[in-house]
C-alpha positions as CSV (number, residue, x, y, z in Angstrom):
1,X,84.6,121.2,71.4
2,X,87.2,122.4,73.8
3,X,86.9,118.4,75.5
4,X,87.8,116.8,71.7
5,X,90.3,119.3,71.8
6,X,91.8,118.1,74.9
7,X,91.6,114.7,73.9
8,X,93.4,114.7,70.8
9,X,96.0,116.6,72.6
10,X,96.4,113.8,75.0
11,X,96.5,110.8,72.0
12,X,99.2,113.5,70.5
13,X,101.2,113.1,73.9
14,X,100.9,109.7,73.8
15,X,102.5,109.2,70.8
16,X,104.9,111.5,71.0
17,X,106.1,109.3,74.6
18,X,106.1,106.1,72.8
19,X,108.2,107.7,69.7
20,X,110.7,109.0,72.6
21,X,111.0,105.5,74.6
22,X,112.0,103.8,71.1
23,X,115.0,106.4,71.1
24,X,118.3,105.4,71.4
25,X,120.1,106.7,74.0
26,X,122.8,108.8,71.7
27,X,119.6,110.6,70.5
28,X,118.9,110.9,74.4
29,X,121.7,112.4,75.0
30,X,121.3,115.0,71.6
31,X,118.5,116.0,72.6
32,X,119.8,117.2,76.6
33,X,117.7,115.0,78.7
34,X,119.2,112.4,81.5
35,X,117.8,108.9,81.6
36,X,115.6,110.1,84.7
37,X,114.0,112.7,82.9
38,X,112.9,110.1,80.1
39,X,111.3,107.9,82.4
40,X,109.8,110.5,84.3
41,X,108.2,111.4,81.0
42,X,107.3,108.0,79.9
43,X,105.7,107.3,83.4
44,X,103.2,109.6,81.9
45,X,102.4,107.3,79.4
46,X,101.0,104.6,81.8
47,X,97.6,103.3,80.7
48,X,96.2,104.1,84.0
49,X,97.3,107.9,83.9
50,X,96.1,108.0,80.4
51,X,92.5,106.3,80.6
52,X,92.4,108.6,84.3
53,X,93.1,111.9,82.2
54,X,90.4,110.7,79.5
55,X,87.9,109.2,82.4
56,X,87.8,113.1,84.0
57,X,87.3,114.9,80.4
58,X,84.1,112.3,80.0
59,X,82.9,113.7,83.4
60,X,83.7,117.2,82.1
61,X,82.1,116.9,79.0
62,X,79.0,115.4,80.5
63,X,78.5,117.9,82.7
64,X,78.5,120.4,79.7
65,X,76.5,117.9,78.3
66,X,78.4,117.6,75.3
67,X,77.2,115.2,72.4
68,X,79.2,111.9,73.1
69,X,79.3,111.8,69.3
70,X,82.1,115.1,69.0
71,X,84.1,112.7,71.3
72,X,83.9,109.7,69.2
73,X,86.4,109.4,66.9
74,X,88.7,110.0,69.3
75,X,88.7,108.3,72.0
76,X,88.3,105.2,69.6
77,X,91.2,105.6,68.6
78,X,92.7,106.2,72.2
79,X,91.6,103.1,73.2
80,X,92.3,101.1,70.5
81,X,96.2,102.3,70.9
82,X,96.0,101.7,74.4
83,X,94.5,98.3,74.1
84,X,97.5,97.0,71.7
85,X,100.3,98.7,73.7
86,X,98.7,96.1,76.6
């Protein structure tokens, strides 16, 4: 449980990052962050740092030998955001 957990914590995140790169930059600068921290932040978003994240909770979860079908749902839906943001 704690794995589905995780993941939907990291879909979360990566939501959250794509809402804050469609920001414009008055709201930026509301908000208190420089341009360097935003892209610093939306580096994170990269679909290799996302599917790496997700590829070493699979290996976690297997090794608990969780049931693949708690992880489902989603990781679906991870990689169907990740496959139109591509």
């Amino acid at each position: 449980m704690k794995a589905k957990n995780t993941i939907s914590r990291l879909i979360r995140q990566y939501q959250t990052r794509q809402q804050l790169s469609d920001l414009p930059s008055y709201l930026i600068d509301d908000i208190g962050k420089t341009p360097e921290e935003i892209k610093q932040e939306l580096s994170k978003n990269s679909v290799t740092f996302v599917l790496s994240k997700t590829l070493a909770l699979l290996i976690m979860a297997t090794q608990a030998k969780l049931k693949m079908t708690i992880l489902s749902q989603p990781l679906n839906t991870l990689f169907n955001q990740l496959l139109r943001r591509a």
